[in-house]
C-alpha positions in Angstrom: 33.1 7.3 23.4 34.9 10.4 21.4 33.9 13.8 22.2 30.6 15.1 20.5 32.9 18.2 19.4 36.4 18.7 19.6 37.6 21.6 21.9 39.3 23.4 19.1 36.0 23.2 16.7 33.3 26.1 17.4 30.5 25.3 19.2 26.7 25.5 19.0 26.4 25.6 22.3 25.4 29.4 23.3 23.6 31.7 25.7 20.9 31.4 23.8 21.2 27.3 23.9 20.7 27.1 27.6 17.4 29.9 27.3 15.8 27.0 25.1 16.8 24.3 27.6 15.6 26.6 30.3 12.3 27.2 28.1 11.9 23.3 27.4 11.6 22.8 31.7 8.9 25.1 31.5 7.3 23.0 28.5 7.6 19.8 30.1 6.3 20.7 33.3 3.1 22.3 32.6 2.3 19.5 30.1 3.3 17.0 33.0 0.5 18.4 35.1 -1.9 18.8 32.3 -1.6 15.1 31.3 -1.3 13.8 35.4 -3.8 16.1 36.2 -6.4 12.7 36.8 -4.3 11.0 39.4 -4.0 14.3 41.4 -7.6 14.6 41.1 -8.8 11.0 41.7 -10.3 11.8 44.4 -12.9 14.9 43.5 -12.9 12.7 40.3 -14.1 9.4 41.7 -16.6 11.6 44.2 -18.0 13.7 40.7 -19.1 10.1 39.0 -19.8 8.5 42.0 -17.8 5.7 40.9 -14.3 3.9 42.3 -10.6 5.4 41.8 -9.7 2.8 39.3 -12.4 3.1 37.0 -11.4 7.0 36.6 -7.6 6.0 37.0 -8.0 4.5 33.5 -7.9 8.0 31.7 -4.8 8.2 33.1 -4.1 5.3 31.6 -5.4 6.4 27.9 -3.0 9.0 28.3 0.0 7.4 28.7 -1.4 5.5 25.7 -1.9 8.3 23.7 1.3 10.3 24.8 2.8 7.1 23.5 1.3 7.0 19.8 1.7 10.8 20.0 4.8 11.0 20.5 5.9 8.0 18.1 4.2 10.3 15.4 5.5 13.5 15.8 8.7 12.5 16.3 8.4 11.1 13.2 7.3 14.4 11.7 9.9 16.5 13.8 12.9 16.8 11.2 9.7 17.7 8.2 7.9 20.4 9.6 10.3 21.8 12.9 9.3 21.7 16.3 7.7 25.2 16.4 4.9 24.2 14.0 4.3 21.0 16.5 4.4 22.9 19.7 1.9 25.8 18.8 -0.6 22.6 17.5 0.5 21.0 20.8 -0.1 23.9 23.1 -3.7 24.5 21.6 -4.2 21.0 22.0 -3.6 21.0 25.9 -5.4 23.8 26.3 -8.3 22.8 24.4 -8.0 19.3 26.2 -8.1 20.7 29.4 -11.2 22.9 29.2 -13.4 20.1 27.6 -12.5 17.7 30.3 -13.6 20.7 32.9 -16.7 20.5 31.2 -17.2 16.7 30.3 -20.2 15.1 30.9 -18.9 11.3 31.0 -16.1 9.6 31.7 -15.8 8.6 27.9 -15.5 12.3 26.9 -12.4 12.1 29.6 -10.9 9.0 28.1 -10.7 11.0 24.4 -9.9 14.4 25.9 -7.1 13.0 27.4 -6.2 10.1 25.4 -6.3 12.1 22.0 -5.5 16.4 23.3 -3.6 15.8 26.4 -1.9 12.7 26.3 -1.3 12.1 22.1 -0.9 16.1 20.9 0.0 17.5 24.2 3.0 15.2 26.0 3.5 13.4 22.7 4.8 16.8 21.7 6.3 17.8 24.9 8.2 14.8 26.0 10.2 13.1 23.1 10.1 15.7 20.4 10.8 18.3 22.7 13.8 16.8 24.1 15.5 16.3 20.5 14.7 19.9 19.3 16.7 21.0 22.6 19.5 19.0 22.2 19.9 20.4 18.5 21.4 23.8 20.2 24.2 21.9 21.7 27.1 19.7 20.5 29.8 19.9 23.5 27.2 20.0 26.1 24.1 17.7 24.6 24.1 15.4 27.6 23.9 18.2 30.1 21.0 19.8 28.1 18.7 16.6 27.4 19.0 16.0 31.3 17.8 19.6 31.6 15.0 19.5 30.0 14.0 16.3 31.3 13.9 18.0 34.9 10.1 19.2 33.6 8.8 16.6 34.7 10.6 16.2 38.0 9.4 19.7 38.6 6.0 19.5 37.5 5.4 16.7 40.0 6.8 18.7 42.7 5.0 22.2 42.4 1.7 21.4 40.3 -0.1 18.7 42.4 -0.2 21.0 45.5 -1.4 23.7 43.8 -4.1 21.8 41.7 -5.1 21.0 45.0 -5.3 23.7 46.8 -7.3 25.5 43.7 -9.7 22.6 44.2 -10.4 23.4 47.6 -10.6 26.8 46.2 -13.1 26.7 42.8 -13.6 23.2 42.8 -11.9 20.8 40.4 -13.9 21.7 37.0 -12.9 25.5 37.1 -9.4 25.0 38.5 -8.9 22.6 35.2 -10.7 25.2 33.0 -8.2 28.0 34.5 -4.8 25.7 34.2 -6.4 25.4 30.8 -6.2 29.0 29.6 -2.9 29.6 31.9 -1.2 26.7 31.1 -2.1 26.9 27.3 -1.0 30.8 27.0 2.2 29.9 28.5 2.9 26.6 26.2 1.8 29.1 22.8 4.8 31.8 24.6 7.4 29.2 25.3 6.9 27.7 21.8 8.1 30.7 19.9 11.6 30.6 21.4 11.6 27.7 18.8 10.5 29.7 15.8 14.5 30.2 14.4 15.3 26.7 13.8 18.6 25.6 15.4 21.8 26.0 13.5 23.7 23.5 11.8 27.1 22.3 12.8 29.7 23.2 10.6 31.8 20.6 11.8 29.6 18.0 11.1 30.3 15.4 8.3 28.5 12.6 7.7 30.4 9.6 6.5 28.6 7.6 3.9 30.5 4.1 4.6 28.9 4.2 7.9 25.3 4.1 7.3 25.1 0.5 6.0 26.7 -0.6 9.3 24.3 1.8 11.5 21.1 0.4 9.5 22.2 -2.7 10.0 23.1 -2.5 13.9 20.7 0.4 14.7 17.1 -2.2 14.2 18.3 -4.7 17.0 20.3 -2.2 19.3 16.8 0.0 19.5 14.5 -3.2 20.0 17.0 -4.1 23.0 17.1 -0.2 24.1 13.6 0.1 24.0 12.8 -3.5 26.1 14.9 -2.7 28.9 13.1 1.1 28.7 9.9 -0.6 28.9 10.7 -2.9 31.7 12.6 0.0 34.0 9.3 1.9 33.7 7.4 -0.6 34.4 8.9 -1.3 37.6 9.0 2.3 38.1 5.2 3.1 37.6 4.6 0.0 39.7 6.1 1.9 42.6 5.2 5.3 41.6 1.8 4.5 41.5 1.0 2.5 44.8 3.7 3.8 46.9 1.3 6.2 48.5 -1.4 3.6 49.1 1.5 0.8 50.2 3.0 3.5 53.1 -0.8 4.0 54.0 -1.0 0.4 54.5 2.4 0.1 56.7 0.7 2.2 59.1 2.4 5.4 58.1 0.2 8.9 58.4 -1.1 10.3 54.8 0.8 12.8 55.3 4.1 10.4 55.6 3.1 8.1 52.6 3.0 11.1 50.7 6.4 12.1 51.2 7.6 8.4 50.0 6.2 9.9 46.7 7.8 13.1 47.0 10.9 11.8 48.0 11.6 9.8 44.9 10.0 12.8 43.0 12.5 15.3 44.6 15.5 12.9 44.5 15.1 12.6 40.7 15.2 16.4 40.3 18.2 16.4 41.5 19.4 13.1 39.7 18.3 14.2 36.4 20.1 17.4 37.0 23.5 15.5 37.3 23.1 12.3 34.6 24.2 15.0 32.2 27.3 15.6 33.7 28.1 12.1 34.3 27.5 11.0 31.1 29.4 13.4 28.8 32.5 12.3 32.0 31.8 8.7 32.3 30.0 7.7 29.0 26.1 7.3 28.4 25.7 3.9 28.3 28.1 3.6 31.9 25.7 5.9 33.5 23.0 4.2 32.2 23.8 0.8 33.2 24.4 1.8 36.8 21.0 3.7 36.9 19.0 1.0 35.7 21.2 -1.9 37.8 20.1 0.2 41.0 16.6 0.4 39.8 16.6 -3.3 40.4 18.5 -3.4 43.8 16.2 -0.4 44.9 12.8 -1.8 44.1 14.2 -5.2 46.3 15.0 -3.2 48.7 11.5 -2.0 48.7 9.9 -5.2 48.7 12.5 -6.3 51.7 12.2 -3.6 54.1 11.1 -3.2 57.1 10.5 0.1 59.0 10.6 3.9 58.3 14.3 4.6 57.5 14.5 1.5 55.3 10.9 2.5 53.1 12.4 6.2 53.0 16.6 4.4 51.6 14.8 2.8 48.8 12.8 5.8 48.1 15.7 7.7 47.5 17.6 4.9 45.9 14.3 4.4 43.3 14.5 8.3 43.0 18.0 8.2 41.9 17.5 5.9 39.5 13.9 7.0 38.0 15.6 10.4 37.7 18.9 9.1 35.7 17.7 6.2 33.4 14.6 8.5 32.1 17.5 10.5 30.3 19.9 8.3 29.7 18.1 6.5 27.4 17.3 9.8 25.4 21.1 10.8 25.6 22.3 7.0 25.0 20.3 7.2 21.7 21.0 10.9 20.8 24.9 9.7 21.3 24.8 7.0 18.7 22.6 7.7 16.0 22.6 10.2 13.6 21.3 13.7 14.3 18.6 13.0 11.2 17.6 10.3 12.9 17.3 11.3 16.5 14.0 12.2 16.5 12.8 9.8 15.3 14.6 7.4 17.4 13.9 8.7 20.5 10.3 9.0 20.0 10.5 5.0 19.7 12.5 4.9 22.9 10.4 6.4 25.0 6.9 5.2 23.1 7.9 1.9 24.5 8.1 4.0 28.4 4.7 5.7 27.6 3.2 2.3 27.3 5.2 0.7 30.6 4.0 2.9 32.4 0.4 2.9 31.5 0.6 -0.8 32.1 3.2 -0.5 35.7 0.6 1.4 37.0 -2.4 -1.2 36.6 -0.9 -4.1 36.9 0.8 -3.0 40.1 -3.1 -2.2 41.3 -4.3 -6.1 39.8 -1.6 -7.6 41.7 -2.5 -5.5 44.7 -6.0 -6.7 44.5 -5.7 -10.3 44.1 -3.0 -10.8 46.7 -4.4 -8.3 49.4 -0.9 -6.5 49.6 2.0 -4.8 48.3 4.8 -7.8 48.6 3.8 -9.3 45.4 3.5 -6.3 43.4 6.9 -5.0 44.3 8.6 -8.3 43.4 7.0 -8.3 40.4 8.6 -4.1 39.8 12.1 -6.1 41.0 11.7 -9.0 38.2 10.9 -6.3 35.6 13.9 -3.8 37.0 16.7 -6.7 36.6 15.7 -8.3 33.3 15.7 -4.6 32.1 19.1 -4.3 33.5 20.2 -7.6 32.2 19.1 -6.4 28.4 20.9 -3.5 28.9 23.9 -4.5 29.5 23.3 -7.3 27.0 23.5 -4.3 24.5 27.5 -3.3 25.4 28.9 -5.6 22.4 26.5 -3.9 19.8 26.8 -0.6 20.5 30.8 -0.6 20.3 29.5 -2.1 16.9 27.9 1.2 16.3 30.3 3.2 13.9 29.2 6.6 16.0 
C-alpha cells in the first residue's frame, strides 16, 4: 500500500494532532465505563431487583444494541454537522443516562436509559465517530493515531471497574452512578471542545474523479465482507470476554484468579492496540489485520483445549493480542481505502456490525453455557466464529487490491 503522504509533502500531523488523540483516550474511556457500567455492577444490580444476573445482564445487552444504531447514525451525520456539535449532545447524553439509571425505578427505565443515552448517544458518539474525527488530524501517522484512540477502551476496562467498585462499597451503587454521572459528564462536555476548530484540510490531497466508479462499485461487497468477519471476531471475542470469569471460577481457580484471566486479555490489548498502529503503517493494514484475526481463532482453540493454569493464562494473552489488534485494524483497514468523505460513514458500518456481535457473543456464550452445563461447547462455538471470520478476511485480499486507493 503507498504512503498516506509522501515525506516531501507537509503534514497534518502536529503537536496539536497527538493532544486530540491524547484527548479521544480520555473520551473513549469514560464512555466505556459509562456504557459497561451494568456488568461491573451485576451483582448490586441483580441483589437491588431481587432478580438473576442475566435478566439485568440484558441492559447490557440494549446497549451494545443501541451503541450500534447510534453509532451507524451519527457516523452518518459526522461529515454534516462536525464532531463537536455530536460530542457536546453525546456528553449530556451520558450524563443524563447515567443519573436516571441511579434513580430508576425498573429495570425497563434501565433498558431505555441505557439502550437510547448511554449506549445509542453516548458510545455511538464515542466509539466510531470519534475515532474518524481523530484520524482527520493525521495523514503520515493515521494508523498510529486510530490505534491510539482505540486504547480508551483498553484503559477504561482496566482503571474504572475497580473504582466503580470500590465507590460501591463506599455510597452504594445508585450514588456512585449519580457521581460518575456529573464527573464523567463534566469531563466528556471539557474534552469535546478540543474539537470545536475543525481539523484542517490536506493540501495535498486530490481526489481523482475516474476512481470513484471503480470504488462504488468494489467498496458495497468489500464492506459487507469487512463487516462479516468484524462481526464474527467479536463474537468470538464477547463469547470469551464475557464468561471467562465464570469459566476460571468453574476450573477451580480463586475469584481472585479468574479475574485476572479478564484482566489479562484486558491489559494485553492495551498494549496490542498501542502497537497495531505501528505495524500497520510498516507492514500494511490488511497484513496486520489478517494475522490478528487468524490468531483470534488459534487463541480461542487454544482456550477450549487447555488444560491447567499456564495454558488458560497463554490463550489469554494470545486472545488479548488479538482482541486489542483487530478492533483497530478494521477502523484503519477501512480509513486506508476509502475516501476521507466517506470514512465516517464507513466506519460507523464497520463497527455497527461489532456492536451487534458482541451483544449477541455475550448471550449466546451464556445459552450455550446453560444447556450444556459447561464452558467446552461455548468456546468451540467462539473458535468456529473466530476462523470463518478469518477465512472472509482473507477472502477479501483480491478485492481490495481492486480498490483504486
Amino acid at each position: 500500500m503507498m504512503p498516506l503522504v509522501s515525506r516531501n509533502e507537509p503534514s497534518l500531523d502536529s503537536r496539536w494532532s497527538w493532544w486530540v488523540a491524547t484527548v479521544g483516550v480520555v473520551i473513549g474511556a469514560l464512555s466505556f465505563g459509562a456504557v459497561t457500567s451494568v456488568p461491573i455492577l451485576l451483582k448490586p444490580l441483580s441483589l437491588h431487583w431481587n432478580t438473576g444476573a442475566s435478566t439485568v445482564a440484558v441492559v447490557h445487552t440494549s446497549a451494545m444494541f443501541g451503541a450500534a444504531l447510534g453509532g451507524l447514525a451519527l457516523g452518518r451525520m459526522l461529515a454534516a454537522v462536525g464532531f463537536f456539535r455530536i460530542a457536546l449532545f453525546a456528553a449530556l447524553a451520558t450524563s443524563l443516562g447515567l443519573l436516571t439509571a441511579a434513580s430508576a425505578e425498573s429495570l425497563t427505565t434501565m433498558h431505555v436509559v441505557y439502550g437510547v443515552l448511554i449506549g445509542g448517544i453516548g458510545q455511538g458518539a464515542f466509539f466510531s465517530p470519534l475515532t474518524v474525527a481523530v484520524s482527520q488530524w493525521f495523514d503520515r501517522h493515521r494508523s498510529v493515531a486510530i490505534a491510539v484512540v482505540a486504547c480508551g477502551q483498553s484503559v477504561g476496562g482496566l482503571v474504572l471497574p475497580p473504582l466503580m467498585r470500590w465507590g460501591v462499597d463506599i455510597m452504594g451503587w445508585q450514588a456512585m452512578l449519580a457521581w460518575y454521572g456529573l464527573v464523567a459528564g463534566a469531563a466528556l462536555m471539557a474534552c469535546a471542545f478540543v474539537f470545536r476548530q475543525g481539523a484542517p484540510v490536506p493540501a495535498h490531497r486530490h481526489p481523482d474523479p475516474s476512481t470513484s466508479g471503480s470504488m462504488e462499485s468494489v467498496s458495497a461487497r468489500v464492506l459487507i465482507m469487512l463487516g462479516a468477519g468484524m462481526a464474527l471476531s467479536n463474537h468470538a471475542s464477547f463469547i470469551v470476554i464475557g464468561h471467562i470469569i465464570a469459566f476460571g471460577e468453574e476450573r477451580g481457580f480463586t475469584p481472585t484468579a479468574a479475574a485476572a484471566l479478564l484482566s489479562t486479555i484486558l491489559g494485553i490489548s492495551l498494549v496490542s492496540r498501542l502497537s497495531v498502529g505501528q505495524l500497520s503503517a510498516k507492514w500494511g493494514s490488511y497484513k496486520v489485520l489478517a494475522g490478528m484475526s487468524t490468531l483470534l481463532a488459534f487463541a480461542t482453540a487454544g482456550l477450549a483445549l487447555g488444560h491447567g493454569s499456564v495454558a488458560l493464562a497463554a490463550a489469554a494473552v494470545a486472545i488479548g493480542v488479538a482482541f486489542g489488534g483487530y478492533l483497530p485494524g478494521y477502523a484503519i483497514l477501512v480509513r486506508d481505502i476509502f475516501p476521507a468523505e466517506q470514512a465516517g460513514r464507513r466506519i460507523a458500518e464497520i463497527y455497527f456490525f461489532a456492536f451487534v456481535a458482541a451483544g449477541v457473543g455475550s448471550w449466546t456464550g451464556g445459552w450455550t453455557r446453560d444447556i450444556t452445563g459447561g464452558y467446552a461447547i461455548p468456546f468451540w462455538l467462539a473458535t468456529a466464529s473466530a476462523v470463518t471470520g478469518a477465512a472472509i478476511l482473507l477472502s477479501c485480499r483480491r478485492r481490495l487490491q481492486e480498490s483504486p486507493r
